[in-house]
ZADREN-286677 format. One record per atom (N, C-alpha, C, CB): residue in one letter; residue number from 1; z negated, x negated, y negated; atom name. Coordinates in Angstrom, 2 decimals. Atoms other than C-alpha are relative to their C-alpha. Glycine has a CB too. Layout:
<recs>
{residu->A, num->NUM, c3->Z, c1->X, c2->Y, atome->CA}
...
</recs>
This chain:
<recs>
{residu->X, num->1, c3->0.00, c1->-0.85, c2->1.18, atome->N}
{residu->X, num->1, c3->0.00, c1->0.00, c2->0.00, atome->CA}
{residu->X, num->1, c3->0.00, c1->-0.89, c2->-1.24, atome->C}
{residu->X, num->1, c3->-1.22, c1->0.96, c2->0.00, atome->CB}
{residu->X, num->2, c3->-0.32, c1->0.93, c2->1.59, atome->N}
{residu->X, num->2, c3->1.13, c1->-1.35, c2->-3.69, atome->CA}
{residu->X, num->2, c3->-1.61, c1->-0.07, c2->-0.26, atome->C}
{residu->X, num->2, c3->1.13, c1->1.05, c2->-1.65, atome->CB}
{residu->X, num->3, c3->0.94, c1->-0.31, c2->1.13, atome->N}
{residu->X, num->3, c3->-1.75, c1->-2.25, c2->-6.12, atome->CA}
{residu->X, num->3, c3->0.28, c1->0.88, c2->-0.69, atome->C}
{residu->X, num->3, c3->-0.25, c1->-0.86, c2->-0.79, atome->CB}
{residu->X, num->4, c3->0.02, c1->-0.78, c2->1.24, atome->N}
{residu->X, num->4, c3->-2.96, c1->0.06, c2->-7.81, atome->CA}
{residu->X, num->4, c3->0.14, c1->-0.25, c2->-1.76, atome->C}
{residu->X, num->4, c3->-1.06, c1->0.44, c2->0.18, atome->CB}
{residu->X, num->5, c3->-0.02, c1->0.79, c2->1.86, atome->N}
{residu->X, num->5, c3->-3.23, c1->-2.08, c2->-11.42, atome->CA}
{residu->X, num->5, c3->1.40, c1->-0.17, c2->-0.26, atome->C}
{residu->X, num->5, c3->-0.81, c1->-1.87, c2->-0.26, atome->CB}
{residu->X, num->6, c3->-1.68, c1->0.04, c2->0.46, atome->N}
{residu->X, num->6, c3->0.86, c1->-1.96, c2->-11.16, atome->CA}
{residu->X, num->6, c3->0.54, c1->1.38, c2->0.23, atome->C}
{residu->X, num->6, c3->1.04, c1->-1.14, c2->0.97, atome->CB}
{residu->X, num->7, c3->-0.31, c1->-1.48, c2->0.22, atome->N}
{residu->X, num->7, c3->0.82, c1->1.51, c2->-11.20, atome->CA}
{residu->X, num->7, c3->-0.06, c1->0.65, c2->-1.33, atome->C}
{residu->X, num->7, c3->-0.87, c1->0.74, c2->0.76, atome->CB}
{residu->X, num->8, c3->-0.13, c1->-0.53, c2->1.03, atome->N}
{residu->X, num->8, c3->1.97, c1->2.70, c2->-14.54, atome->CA}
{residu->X, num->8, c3->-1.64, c1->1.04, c2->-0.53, atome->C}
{residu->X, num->8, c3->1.41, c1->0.75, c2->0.29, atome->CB}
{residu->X, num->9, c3->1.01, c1->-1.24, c2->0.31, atome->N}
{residu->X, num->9, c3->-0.79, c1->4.77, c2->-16.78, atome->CA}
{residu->X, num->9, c3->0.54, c1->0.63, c2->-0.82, atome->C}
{residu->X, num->9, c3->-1.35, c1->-0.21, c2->-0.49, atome->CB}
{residu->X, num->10, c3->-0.13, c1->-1.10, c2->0.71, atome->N}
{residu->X, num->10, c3->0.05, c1->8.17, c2->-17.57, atome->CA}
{residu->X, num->10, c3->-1.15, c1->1.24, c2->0.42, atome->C}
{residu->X, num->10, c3->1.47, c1->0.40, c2->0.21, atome->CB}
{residu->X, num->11, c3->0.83, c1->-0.56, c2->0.38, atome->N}
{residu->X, num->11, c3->-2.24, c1->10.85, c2->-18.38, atome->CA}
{residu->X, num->11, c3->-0.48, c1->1.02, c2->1.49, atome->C}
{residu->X, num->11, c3->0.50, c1->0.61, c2->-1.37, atome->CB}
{residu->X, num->12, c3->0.00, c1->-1.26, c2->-0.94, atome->N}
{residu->X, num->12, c3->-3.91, c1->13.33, c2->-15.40, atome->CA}
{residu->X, num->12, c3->0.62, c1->1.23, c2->-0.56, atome->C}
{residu->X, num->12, c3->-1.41, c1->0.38, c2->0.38, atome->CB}
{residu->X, num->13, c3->-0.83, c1->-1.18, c2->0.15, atome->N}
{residu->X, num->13, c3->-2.45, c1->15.98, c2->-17.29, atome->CA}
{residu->X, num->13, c3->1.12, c1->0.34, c2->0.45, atome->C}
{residu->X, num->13, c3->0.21, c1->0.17, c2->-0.94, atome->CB}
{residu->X, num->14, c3->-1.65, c1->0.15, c2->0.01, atome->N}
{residu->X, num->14, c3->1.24, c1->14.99, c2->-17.06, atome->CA}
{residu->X, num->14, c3->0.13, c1->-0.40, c2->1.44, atome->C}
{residu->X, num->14, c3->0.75, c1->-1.25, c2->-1.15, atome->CB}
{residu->X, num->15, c3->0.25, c1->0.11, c2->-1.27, atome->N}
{residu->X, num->15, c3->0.28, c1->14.04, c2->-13.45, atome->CA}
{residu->X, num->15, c3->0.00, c1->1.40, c2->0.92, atome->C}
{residu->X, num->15, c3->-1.24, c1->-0.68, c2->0.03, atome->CB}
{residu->X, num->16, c3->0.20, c1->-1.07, c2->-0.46, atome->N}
{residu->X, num->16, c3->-0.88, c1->17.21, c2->-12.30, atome->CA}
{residu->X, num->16, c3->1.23, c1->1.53, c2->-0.71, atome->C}
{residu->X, num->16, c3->-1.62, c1->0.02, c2->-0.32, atome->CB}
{residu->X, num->17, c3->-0.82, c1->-0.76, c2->0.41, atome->N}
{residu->X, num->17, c3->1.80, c1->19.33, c2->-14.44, atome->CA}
{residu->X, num->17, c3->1.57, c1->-0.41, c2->0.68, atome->C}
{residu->X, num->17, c3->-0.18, c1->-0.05, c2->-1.49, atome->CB}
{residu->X, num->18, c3->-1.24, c1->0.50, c2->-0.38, atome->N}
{residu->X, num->18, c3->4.68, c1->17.49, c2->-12.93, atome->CA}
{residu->X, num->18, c3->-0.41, c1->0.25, c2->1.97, atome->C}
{residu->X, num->18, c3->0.29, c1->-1.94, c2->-0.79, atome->CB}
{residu->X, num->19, c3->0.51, c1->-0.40, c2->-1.35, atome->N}
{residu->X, num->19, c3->2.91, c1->18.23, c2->-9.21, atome->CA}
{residu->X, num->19, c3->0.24, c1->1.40, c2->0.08, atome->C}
{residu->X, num->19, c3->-1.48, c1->-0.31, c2->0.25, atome->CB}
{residu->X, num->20, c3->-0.30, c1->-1.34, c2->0.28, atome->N}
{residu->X, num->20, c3->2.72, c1->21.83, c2->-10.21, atome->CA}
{residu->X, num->20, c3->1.35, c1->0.78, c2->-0.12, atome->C}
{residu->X, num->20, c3->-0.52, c1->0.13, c2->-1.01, atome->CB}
{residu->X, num->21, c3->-1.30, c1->-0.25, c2->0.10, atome->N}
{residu->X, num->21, c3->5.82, c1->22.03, c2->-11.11, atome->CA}
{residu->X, num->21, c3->1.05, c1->0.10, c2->0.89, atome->C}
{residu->X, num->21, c3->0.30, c1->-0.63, c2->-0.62, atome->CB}
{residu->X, num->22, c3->-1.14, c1->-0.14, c2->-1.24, atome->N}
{residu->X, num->22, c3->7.75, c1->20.89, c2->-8.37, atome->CA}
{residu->X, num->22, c3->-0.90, c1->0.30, c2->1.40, atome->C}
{residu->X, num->22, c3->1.03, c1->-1.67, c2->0.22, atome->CB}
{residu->X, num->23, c3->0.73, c1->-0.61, c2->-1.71, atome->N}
{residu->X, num->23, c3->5.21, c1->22.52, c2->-5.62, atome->CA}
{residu->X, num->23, c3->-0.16, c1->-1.29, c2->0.94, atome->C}
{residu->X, num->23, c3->1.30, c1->1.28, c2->1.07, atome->CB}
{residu->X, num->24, c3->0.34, c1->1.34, c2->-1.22, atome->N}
{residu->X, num->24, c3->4.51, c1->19.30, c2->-3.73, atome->CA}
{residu->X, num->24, c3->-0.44, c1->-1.41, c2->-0.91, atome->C}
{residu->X, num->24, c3->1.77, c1->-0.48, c2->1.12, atome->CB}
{residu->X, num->25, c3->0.61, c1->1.05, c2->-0.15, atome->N}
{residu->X, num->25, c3->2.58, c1->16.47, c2->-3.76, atome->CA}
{residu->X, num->25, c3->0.94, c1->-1.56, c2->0.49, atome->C}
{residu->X, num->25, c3->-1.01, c1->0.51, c2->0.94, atome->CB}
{residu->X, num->26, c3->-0.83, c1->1.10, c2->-0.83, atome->N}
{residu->X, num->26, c3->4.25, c1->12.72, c2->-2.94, atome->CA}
{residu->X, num->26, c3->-1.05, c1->-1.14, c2->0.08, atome->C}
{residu->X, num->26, c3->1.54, c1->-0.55, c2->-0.79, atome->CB}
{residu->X, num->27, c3->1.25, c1->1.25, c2->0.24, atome->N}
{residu->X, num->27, c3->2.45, c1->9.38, c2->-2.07, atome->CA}
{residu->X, num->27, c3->0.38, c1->-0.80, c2->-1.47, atome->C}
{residu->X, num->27, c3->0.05, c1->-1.40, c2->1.52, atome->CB}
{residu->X, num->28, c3->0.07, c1->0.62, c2->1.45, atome->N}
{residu->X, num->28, c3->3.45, c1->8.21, c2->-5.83, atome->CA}
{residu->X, num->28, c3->-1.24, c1->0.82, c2->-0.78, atome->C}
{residu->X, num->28, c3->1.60, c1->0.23, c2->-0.88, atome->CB}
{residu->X, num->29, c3->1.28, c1->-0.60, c2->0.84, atome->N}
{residu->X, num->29, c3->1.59, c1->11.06, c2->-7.05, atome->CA}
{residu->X, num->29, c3->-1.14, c1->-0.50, c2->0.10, atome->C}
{residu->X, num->29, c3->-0.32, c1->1.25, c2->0.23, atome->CB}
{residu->X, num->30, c3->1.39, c1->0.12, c2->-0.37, atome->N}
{residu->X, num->30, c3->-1.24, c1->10.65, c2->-5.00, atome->CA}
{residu->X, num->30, c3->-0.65, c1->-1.53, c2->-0.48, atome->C}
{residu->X, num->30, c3->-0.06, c1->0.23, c2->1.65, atome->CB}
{residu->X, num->31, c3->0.02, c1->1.53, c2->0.01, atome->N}
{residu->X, num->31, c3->-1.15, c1->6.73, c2->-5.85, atome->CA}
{residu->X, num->31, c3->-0.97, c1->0.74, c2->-1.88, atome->C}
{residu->X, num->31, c3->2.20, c1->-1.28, c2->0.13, atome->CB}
{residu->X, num->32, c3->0.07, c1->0.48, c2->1.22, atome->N}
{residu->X, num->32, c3->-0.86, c1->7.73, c2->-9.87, atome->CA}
{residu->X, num->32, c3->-0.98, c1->0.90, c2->-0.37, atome->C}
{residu->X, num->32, c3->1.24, c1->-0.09, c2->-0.81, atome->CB}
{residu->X, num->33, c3->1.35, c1->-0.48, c2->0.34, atome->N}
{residu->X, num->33, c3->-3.87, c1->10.22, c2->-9.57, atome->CA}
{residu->X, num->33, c3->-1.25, c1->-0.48, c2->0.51, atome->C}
{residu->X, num->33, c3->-0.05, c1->1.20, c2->0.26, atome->CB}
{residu->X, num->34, c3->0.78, c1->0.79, c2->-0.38, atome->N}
{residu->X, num->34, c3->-5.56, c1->7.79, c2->-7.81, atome->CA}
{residu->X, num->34, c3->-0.64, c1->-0.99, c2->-1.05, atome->C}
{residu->X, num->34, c3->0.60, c1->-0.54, c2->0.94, atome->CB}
{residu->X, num->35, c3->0.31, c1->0.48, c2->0.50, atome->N}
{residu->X, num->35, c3->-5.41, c1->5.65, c2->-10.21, atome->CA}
{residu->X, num->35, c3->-0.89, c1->0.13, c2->-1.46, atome->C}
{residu->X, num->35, c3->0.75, c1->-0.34, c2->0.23, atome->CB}
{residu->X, num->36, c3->0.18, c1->-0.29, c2->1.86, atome->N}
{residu->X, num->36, c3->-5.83, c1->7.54, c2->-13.28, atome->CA}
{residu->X, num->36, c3->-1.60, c1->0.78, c2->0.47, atome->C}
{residu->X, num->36, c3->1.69, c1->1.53, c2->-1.13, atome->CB}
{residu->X, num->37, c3->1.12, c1->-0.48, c2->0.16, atome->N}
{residu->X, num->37, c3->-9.38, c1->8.72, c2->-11.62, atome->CA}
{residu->X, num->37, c3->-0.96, c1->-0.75, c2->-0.55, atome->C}
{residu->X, num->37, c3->-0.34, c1->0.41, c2->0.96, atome->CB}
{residu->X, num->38, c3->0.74, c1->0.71, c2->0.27, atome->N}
{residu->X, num->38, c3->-10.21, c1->5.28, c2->-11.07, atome->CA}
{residu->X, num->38, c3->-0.07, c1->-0.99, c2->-1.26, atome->C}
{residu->X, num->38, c3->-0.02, c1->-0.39, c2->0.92, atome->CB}
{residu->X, num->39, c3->0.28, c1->0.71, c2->1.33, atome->N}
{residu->X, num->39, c3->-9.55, c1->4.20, c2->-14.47, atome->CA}
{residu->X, num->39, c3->-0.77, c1->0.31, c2->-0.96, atome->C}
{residu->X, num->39, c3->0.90, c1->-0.12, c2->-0.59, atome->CB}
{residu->X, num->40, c3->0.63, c1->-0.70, c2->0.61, atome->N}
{residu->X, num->40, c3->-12.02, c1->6.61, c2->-15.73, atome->CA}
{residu->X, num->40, c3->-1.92, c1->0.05, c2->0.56, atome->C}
{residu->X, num->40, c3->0.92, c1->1.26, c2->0.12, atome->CB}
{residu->X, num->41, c3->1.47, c1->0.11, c2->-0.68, atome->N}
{residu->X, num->41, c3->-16.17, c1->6.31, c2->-15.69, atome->CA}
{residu->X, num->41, c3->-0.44, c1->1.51, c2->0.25, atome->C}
{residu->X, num->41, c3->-1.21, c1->-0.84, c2->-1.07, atome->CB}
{residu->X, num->42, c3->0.45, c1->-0.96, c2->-0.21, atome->N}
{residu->X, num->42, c3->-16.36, c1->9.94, c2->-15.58, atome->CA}
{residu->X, num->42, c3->0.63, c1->0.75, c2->-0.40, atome->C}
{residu->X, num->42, c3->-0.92, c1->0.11, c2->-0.22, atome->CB}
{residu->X, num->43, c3->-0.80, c1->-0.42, c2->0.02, atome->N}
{residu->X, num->43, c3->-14.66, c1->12.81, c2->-15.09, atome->CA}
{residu->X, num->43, c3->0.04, c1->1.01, c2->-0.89, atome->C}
{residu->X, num->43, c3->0.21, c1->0.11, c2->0.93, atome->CB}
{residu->X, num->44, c3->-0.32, c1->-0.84, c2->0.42, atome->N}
{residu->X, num->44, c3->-13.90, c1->15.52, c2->-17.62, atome->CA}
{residu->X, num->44, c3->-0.06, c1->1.46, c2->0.42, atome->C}
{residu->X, num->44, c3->0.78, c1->-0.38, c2->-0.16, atome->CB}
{residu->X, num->45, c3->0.01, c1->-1.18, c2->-0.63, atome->N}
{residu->X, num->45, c3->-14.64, c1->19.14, c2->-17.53, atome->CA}
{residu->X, num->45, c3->1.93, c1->0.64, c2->0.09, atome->C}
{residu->X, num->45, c3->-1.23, c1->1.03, c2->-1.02, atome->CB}
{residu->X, num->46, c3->-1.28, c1->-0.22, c2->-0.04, atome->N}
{residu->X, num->46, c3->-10.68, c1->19.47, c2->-18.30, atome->CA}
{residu->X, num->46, c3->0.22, c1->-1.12, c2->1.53, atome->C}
{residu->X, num->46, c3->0.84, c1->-0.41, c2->-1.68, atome->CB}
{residu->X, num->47, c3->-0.39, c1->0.50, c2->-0.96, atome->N}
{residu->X, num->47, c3->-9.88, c1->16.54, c2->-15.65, atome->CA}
{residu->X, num->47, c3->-0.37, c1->0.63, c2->1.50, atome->C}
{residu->X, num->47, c3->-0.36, c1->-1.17, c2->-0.22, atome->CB}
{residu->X, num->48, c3->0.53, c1->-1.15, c2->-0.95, atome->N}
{residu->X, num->48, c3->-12.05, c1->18.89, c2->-13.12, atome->CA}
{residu->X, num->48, c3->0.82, c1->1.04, c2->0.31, atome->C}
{residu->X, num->48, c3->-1.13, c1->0.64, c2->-0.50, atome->CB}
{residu->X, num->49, c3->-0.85, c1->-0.40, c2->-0.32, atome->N}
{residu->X, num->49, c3->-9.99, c1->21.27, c2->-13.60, atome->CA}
{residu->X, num->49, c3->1.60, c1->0.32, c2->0.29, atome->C}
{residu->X, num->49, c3->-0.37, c1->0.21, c2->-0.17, atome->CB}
{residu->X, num->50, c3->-1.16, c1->0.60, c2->-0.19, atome->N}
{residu->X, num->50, c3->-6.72, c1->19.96, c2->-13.30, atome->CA}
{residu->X, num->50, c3->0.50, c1->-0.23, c2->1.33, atome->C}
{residu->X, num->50, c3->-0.06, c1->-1.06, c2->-0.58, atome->CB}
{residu->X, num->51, c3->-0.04, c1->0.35, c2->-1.18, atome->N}
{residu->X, num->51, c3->-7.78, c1->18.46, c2->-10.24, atome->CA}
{residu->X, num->51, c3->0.08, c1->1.08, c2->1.27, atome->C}
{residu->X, num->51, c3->-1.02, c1->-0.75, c2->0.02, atome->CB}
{residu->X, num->52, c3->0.11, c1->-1.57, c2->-0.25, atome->N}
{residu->X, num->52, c3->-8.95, c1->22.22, c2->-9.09, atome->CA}
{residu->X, num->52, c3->1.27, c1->0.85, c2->0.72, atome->C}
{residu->X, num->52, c3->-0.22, c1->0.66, c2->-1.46, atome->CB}
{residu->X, num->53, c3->-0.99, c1->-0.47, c2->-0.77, atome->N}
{residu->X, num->53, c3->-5.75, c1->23.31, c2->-9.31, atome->CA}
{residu->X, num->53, c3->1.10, c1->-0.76, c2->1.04, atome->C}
{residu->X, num->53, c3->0.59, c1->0.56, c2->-0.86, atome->CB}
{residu->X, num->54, c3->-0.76, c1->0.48, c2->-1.28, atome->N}
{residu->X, num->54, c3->-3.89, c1->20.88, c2->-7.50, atome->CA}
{residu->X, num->54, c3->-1.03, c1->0.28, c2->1.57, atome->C}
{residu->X, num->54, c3->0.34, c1->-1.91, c2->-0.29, atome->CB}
{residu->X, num->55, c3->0.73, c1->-0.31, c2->-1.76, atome->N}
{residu->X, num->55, c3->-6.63, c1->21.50, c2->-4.19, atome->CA}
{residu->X, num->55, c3->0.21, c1->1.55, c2->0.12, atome->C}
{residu->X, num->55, c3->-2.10, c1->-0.39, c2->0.22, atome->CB}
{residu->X, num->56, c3->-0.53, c1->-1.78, c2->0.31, atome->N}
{residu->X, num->56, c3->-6.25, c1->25.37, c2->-5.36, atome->CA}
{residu->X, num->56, c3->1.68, c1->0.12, c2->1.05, atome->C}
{residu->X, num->56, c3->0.51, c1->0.30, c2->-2.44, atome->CB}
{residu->X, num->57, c3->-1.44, c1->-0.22, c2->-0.45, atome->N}
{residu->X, num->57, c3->-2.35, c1->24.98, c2->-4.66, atome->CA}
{residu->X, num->57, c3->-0.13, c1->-0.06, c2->1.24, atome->C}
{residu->X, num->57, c3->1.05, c1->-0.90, c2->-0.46, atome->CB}
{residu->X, num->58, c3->0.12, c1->0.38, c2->-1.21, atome->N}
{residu->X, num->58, c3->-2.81, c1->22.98, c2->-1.70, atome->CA}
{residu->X, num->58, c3->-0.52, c1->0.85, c2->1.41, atome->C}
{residu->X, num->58, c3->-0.69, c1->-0.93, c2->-0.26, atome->CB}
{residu->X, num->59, c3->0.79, c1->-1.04, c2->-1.14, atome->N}
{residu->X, num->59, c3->-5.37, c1->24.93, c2->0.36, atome->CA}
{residu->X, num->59, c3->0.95, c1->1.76, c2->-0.22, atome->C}
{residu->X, num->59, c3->-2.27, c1->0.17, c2->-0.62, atome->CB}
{residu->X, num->60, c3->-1.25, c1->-1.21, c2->-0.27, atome->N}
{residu->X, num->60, c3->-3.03, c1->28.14, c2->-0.60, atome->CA}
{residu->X, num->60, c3->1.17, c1->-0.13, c2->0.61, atome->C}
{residu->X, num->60, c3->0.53, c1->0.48, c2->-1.10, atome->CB}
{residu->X, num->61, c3->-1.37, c1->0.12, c2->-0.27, atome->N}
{residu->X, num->61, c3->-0.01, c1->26.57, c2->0.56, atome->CA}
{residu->X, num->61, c3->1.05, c1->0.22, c2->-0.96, atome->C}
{residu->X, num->61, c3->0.25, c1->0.73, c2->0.93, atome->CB}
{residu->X, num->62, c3->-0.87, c1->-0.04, c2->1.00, atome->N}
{residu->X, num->62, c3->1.57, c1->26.88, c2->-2.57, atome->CA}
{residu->X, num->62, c3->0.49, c1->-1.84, c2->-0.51, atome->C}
{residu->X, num->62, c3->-0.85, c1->0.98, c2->-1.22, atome->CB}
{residu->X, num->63, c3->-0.98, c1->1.37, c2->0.37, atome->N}
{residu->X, num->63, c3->1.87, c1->22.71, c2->-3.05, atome->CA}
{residu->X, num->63, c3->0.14, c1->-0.37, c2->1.65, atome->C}
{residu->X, num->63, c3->-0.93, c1->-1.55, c2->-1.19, atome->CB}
{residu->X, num->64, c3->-0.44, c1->1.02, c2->-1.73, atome->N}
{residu->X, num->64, c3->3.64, c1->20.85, c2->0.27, atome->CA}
{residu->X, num->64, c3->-0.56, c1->-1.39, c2->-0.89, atome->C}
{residu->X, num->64, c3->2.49, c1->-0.17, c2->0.77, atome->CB}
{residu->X, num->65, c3->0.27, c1->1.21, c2->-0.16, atome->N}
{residu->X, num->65, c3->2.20, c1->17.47, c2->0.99, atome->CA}
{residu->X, num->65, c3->1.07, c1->-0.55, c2->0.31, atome->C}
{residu->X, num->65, c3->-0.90, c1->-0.24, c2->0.76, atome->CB}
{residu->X, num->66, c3->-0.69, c1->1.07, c2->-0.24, atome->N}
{residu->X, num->66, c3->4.98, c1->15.10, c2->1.45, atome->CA}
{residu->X, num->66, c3->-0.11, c1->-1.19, c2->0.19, atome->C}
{residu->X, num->66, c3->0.50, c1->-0.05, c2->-0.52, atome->CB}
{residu->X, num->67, c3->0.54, c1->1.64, c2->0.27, atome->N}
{residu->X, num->67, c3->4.79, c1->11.73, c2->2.59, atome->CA}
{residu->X, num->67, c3->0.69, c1->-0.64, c2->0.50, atome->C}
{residu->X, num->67, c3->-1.26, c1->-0.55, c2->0.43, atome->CB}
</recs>
C-alpha cells in the first residue's frame, strides 16, 4: 500500500461528496479519507457527519465498495 504522506490533501468534504455522488467507494477514496482523518487531532461535529453518511450509504446498500 502507497504512503499515505503522498496522498494529496483535499478536504473530507470534497471526499465524501465525490463518494456520494458516484454511489461507490474505491481504495483511493478510502486511502484519501484515511488520510484526511489522520491528519486531524480531532474530529468535527461536521466531519462526524460526513463520515455518517458515507457508513449510512454503505450499510443501506446505496454506496458499492469497490476494490
Amino acid at each position: 500500500m502507497p504512503e499515505l504522506t503522498n496522498t494529496p490533501k483535499i478536504s473530507m468534504e470534497a471526499i465524501v461528496e465525490r463518494i456520494l455522488s458516484f454511489r461507490q467507494i474505491t481504495p483511493i477514496d478510502q486511502r484519501l479519507l484515511k488520510s484526511a482523518l489522520l491528519s486531524k487531532d480531532s474530529l468535527t461535529h461536521n466531519d462526524q457527519m460526513h463520515l455518517n453518511r458515507v457508513f449510512d450509504g454503505i450499510r443501506n446498500g446505496l454506496i458499492l465498495i469497490v476494490e
